[in-house]
MARZAPA-287420 format. One line per field, with one value per residue (C-alpha): residue in three letters; x, y, z. Coordinates in nm, 3 decimals. Last residue first. Layout:
MARZAPA-287420
residu [ALA|...]
east [X|...]
north [Y|...]
up [Z|...]
//
This chain:
MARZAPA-287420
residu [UNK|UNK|UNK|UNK|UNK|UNK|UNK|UNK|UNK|UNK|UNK|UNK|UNK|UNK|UNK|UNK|UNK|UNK|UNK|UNK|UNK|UNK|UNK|UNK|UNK|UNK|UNK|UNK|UNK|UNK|UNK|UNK|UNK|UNK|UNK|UNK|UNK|UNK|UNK|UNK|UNK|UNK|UNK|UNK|UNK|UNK|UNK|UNK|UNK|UNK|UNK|UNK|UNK|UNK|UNK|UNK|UNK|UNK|UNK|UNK|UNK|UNK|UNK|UNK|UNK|UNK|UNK|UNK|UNK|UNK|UNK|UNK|UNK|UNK|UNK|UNK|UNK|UNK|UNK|UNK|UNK|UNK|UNK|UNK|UNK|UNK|UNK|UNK|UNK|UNK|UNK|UNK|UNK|UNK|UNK|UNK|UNK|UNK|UNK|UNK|UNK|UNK|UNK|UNK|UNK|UNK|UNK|UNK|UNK|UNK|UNK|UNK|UNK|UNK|UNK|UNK|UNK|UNK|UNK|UNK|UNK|UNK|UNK|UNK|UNK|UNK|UNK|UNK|UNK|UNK|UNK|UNK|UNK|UNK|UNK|UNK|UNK|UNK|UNK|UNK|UNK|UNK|UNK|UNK|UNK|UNK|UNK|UNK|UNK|UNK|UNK|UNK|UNK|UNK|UNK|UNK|UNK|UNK|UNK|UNK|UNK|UNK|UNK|UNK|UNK|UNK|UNK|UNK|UNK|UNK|UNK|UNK|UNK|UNK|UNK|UNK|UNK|UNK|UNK|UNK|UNK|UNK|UNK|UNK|UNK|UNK|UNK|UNK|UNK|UNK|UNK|UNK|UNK|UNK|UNK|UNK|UNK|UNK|UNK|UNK|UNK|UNK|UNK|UNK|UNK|UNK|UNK|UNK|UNK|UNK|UNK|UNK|UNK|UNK|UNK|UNK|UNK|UNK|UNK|UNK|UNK|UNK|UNK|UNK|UNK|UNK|UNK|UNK|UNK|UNK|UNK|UNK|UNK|UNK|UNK|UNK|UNK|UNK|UNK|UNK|UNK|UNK|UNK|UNK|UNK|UNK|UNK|UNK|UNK|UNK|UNK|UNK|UNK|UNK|UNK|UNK|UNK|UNK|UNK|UNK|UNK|UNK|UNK|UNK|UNK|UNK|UNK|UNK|UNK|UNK|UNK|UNK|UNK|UNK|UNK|UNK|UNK|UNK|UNK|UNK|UNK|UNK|UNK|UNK|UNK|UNK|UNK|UNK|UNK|UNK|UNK|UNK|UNK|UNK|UNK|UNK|UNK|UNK|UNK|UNK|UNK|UNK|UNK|UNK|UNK|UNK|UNK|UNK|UNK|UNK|UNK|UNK|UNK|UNK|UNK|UNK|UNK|UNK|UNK|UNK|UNK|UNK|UNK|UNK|UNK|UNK]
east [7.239|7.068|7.257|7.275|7.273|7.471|7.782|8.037|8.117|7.747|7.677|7.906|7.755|7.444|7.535|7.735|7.437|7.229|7.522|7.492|7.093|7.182|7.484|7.218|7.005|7.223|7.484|7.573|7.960|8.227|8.483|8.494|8.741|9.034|9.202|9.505|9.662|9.736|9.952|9.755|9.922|9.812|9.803|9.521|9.298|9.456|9.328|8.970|8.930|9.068|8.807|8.506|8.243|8.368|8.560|8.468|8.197|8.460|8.749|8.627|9.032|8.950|8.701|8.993|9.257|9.021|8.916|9.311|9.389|9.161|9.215|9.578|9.542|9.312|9.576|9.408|9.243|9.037|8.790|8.677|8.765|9.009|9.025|9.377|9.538|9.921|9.854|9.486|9.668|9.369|9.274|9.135|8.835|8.538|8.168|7.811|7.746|8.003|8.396|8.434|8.794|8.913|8.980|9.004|8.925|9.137|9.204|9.403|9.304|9.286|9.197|9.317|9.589|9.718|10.025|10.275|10.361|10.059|9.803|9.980|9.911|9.551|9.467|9.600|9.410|9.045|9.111|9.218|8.939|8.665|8.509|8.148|7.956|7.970|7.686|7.753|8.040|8.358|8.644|8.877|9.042|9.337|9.424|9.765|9.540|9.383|8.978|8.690|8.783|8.731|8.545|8.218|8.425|8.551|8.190|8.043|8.327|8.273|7.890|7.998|8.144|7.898|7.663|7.370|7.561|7.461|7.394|7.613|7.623|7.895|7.994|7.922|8.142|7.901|7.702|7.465|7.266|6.891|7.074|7.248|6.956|6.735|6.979|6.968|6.603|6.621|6.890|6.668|6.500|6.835|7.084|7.376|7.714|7.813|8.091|8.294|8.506|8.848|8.905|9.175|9.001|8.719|8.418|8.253|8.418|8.313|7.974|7.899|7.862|7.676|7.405|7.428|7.281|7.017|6.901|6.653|6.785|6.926|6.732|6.740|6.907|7.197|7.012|6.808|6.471|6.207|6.408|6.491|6.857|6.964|6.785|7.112|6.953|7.296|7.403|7.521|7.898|8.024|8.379|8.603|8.826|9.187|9.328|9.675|9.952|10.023|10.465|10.498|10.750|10.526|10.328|10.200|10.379|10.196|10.224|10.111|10.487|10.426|10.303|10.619|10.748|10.545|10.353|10.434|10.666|10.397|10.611|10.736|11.016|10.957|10.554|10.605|10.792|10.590|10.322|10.489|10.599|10.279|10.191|10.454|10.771|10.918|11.225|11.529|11.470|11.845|11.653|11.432|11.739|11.945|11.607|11.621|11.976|11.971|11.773|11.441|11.343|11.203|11.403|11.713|11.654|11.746|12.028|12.188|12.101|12.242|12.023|12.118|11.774|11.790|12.004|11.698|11.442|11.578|11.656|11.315|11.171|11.341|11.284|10.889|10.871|11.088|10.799|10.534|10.659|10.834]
north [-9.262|-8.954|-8.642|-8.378|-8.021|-7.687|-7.851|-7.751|-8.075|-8.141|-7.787|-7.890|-8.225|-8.068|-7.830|-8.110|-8.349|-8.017|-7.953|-8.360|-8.333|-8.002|-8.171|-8.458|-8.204|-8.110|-7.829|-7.731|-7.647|-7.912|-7.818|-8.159|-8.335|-8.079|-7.787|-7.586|-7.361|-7.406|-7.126|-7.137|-7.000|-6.839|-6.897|-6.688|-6.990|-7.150|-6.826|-6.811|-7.164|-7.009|-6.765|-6.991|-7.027|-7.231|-7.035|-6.869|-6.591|-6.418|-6.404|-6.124|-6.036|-5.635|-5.888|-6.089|-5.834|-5.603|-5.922|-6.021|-5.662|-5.624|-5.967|-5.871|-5.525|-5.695|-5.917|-6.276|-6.560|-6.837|-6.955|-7.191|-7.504|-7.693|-8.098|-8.150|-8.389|-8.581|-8.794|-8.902|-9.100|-9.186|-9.517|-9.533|-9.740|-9.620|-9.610|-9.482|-9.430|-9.239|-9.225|-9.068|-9.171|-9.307|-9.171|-9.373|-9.124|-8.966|-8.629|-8.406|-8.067|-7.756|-7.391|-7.156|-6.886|-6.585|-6.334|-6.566|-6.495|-6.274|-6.515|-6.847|-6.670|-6.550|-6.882|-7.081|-6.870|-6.893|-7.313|-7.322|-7.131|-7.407|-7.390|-7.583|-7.304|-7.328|-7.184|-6.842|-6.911|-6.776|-6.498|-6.380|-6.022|-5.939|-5.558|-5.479|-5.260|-5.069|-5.077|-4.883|-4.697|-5.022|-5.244|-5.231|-5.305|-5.631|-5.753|-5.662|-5.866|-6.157|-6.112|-6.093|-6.394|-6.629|-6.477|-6.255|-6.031|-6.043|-5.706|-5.544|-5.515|-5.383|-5.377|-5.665|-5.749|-5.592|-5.902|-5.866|-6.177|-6.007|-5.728|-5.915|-6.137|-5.813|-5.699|-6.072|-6.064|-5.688|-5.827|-6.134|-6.097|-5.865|-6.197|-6.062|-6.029|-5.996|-5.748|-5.857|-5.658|-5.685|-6.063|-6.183|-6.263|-6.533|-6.478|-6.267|-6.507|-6.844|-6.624|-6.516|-6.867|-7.002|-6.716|-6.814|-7.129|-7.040|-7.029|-7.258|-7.577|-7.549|-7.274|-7.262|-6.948|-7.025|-7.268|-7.031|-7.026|-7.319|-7.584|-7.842|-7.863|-7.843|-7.502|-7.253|-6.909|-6.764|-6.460|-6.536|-6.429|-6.364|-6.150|-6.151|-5.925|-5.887|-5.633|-5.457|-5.392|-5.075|-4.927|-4.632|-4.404|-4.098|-4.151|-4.461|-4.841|-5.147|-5.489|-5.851|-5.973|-5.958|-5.623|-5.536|-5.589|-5.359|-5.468|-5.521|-5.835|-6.088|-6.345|-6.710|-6.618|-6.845|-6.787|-6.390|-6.354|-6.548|-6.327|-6.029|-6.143|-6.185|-5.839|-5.683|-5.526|-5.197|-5.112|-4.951|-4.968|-5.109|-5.444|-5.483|-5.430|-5.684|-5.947|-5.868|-5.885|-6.252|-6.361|-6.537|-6.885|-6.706|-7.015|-6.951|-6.570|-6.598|-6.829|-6.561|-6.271|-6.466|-6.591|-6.602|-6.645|-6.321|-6.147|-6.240|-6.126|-5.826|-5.744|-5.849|-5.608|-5.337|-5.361|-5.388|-5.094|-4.896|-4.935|-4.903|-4.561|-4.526]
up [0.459|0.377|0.224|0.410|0.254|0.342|0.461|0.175|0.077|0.039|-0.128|-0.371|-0.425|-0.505|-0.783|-0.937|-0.923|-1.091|-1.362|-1.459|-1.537|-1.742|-1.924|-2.013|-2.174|-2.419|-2.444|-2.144|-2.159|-1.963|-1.740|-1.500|-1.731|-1.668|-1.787|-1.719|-1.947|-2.309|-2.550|-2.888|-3.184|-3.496|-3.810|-3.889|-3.899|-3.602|-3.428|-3.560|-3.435|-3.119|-3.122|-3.226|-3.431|-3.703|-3.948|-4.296|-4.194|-3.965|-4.248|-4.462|-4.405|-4.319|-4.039|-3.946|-3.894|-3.645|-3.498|-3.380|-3.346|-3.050|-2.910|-2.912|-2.758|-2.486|-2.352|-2.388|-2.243|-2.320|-2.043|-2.185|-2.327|-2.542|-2.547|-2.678|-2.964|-3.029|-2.720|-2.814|-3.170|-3.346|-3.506|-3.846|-3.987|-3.729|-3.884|-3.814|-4.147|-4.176|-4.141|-3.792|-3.658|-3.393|-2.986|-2.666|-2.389|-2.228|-2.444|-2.229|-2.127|-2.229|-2.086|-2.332|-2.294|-2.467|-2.443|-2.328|-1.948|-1.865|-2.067|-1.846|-1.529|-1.623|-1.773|-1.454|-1.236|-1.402|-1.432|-1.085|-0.965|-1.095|-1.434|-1.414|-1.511|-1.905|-2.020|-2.060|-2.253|-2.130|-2.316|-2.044|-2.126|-1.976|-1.938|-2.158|-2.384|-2.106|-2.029|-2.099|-2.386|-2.609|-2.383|-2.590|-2.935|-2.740|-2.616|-2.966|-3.145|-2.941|-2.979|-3.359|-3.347|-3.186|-3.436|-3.520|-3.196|-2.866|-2.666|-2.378|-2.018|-1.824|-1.487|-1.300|-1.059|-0.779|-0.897|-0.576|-0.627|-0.732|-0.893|-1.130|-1.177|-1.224|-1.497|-1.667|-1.666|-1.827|-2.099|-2.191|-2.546|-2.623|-2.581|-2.362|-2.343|-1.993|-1.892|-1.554|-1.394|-1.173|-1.160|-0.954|-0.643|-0.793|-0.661|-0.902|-1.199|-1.080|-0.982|-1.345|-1.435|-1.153|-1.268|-1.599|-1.525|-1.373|-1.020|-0.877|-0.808|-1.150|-1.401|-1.745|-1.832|-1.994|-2.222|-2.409|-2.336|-2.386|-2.307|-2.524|-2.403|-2.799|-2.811|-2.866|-2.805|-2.762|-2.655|-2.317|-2.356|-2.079|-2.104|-1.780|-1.701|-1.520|-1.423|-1.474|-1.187|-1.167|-1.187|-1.125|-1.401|-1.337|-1.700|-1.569|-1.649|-1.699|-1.523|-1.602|-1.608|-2.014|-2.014|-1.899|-2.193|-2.387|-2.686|-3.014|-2.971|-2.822|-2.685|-2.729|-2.947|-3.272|-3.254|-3.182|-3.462|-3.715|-3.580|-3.663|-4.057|-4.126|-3.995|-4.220|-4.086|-4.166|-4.329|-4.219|-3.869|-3.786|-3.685|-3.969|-4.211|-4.025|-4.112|-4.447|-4.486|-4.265|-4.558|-4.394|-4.336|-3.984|-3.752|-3.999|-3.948|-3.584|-3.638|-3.840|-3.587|-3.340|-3.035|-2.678|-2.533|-2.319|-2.641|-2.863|-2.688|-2.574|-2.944|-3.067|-2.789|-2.919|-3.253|-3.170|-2.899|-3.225|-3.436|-3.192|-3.072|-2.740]
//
């Protein structure tokens, strides 16, 4: 089916499953109900713009195939496959907050680092297929013997970090192209966040097969108010109406694709904070949440360090492999 008619079609399933009429249908779009009758006979095309305002009033990603959306893909027999799941690394940072002297991801905790932990929420998790690692260059042999050192049979591709956060996301996407399917999930995680449990990895891949995307958020509990300056609070902030977001964030790898390929024609990279889902709200688009909690927190100082290694060693006391004296 070609794109064009994979798009009409899925608008009309859409909107016959959620029994909307046409009219109403262009009421949610602010659009003529003419324009919106010539979409659906194929008479004209429709713009970009006007796809993601689609996909944000239907709940789905319209250009790609439905079944994409149940997590499976269809072969040229008619057989249905189910698609993977990957996970991109990104460890291309040289962040030196931590005030270590090598990039944070791989300071070492009781003797591994950092990234290490990382890698292993995703190499022991049962849904992931692959992992790819985006790498900084001064360490890509020290992260090969790592990977060898641990048995990261997981690990399949390594790739180097871009002059930004960015273009490492862009260099871990473009490496993938050929690699993996279009309807393949794609799980974006920061090197140095290797506090993300199961949960959190399984909750993103469920919610990205339903809607398309997912981020790991979770609720803001603390009491929030606003930054003014000099070291001032004059406003009071609602915590209900916001969300802490973290990795992993999740995507079909079509989307992601088309997502970068439309910012960078847009000159947009250089204008957002470094981010994906900053990227996203900047493009208008929209988040779908997943699972998070308090505990999935990325290094960034030195204090995160100290409270990885009491993490690291109350695991291993629930799991039996230290004591702890009375």
């Amino acid at each position: 089916m070609k794109s064009k008619d994979l798009i009409i079609a899925n608008i009309k399933a859409a909107l016959n499953k959620k029994n909307i009429s046409q009219r109403q249908f262009a009421d949610m779009l602010n659009k003529n109900e003419v324009a919106v009758s010539r979409w659906l006979s194929g008479r004209v095309g429709i713009s970009s713009t006007s796809i993601i305002a689609i996909n944000e009033v239907l709940g789905m990603d319209i250009t790609i195939d439905p079944n994409a959306n149940a997590g499976l893909k269809r072969t040229k027999t008619g057989q249905d496959v189910v698609s993977k799941n990957y996970a991109i690394i990104l460890a291309g940072g040289v962040g030196s907050r931590v005030g270590a002297d090598r990039p944070k991801q791989f300071v070492e905790i009781l003797g591994k680092p950092v990234l290490a932990y990382t890698i292993e929420a995703y190499q022991n998790h049962p849904e992931i297929d692959g992992i790819e690692v985006v790498c900084v260059k001064s360490h890509v042999d020290y992260l090969k013997e790592m990977v060898s050192k641990y048995n990261y049979n997981k690990v399949k591709w390594i790739c180097l970090g871009g002059a930004t956060f960015q273009d490492s996301v862009y260099n871990g996407v473009q490496n993938l192209d050929g690699e993996i399917n279009g309807r393949d999930v794609v799980m974006i995680h920061y090197g140095a966040a290797p506090f993300t449990s199961a949960k959190i990895i399984s909750d993103a891949i469920r919610v990205c097969h339903e809607k398309g995307n997912a981020v790991s958020a979770t609720p803001c509990f603390q009491l929030m108010g606003s930054n003014d300056g000099n070291d001032m609070s004059r406003n009071w902030v609602d915590r209900d109406k916001y969300v802490q977001i973290a990795c992993p964030q999740c995507f079909k790898f079509n989307y992601i694709q088309q997502l970068y390929e439309e910012a960078i024609d847009k000159n947009l990279l250089s204008k957002v904070e470094p981010h994906t889902t900053s990227l996203m709200y900047l493009m208008g688009r929209t988040l779908h949440l997943s699972y998070g909690d308090q505990s999935n927190v990325k290094i960034t100082t030195k204090e995160d360090l100290d409270l990885f290694e009491g993490y690291v060693l109350m695991k291993l006391h629930k799991e039996g492999k230290i004591k702890v004296e009375q």
